[in-house]
C-alpha positions in Angstrom: 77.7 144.4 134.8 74.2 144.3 133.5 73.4 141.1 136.0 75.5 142.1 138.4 72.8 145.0 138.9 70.0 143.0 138.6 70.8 140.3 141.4 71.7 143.2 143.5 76.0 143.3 143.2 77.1 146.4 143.0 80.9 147.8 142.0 82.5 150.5 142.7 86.0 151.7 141.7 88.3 153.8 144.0 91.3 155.5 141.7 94.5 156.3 142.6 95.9 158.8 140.2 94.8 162.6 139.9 91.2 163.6 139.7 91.7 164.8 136.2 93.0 161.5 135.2 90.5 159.6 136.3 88.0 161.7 134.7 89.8 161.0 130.7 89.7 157.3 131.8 85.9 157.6 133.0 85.5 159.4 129.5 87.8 157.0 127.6 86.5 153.7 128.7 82.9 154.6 129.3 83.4 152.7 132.9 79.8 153.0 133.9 80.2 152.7 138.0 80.9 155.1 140.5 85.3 155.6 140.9 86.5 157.6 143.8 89.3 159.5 143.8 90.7 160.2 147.7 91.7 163.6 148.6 95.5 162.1 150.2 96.0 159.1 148.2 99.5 158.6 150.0 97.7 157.9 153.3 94.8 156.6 151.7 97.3 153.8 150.3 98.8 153.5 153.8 95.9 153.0 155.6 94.2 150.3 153.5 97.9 148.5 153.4 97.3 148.9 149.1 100.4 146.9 148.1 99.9 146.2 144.6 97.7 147.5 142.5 94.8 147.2 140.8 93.5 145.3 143.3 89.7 144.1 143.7 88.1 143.5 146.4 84.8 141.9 147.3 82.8 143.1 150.1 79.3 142.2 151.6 76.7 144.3 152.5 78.3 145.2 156.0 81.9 146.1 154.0 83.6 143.0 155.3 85.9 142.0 152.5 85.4 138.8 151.6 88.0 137.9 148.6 91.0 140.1 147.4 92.7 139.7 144.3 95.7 141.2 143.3 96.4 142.2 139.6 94.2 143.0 136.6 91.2 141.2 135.8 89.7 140.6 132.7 86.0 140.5 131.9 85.8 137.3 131.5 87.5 137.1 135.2 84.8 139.3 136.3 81.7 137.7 134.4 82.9 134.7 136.2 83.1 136.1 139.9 79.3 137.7 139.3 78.1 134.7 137.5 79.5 132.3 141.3 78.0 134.6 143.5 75.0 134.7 141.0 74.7 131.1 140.6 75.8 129.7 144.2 73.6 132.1 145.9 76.1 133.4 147.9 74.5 135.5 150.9 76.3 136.6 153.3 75.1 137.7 156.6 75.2 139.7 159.5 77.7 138.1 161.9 79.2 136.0 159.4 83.2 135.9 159.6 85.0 136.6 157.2 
């Protein structure tokens, strides 16, 4: 995640079991990026249509989601993600569609 940070991608982690949960796995896997936890995560599911879990999802700078995947990714699967956007240069704009 190190150059993820420094070319400006940032991750966040939105979890959807119990607060205290969440906060052993924080502890347990020393994730070292903000996770949100929503207060209703029945209709927090709902209302983002969260079929399948974990899912990842890759957002510009305006929050248009711009690639979903469904499933867990490895590091190596991440590393690779950062490294294309890295690598390709891969701005996205205002107005741009997704």
């Amino acid at each position: 995640m190190h150059a993820a940070r420094e070319n400006g991608i940032e991750a966040i982690g939105i979890s959807l079991d119990s607060l205290q949960r969440t906060v052993a796995y924080l502890k347990e896997e020393a994730i070292d990026f903000p996770m949100y936890v929503p207060r209703n995560i029945g209709d927090y599911v709902r209302q983002n249509k969260l079929f399948g879990v974990p899912r990842t999802v890759l957002r510009d700078s305006l929050g248009i989601a711009r690639r979903v995947w469904t499933g867990l990714l490895t590091e190596s699967d991440i590393n690779d993600i950062i490294h294309t956007i890295i690598n390709n240069k891969v701005i996205i704009k205002k107005g741009d569609k997704p």
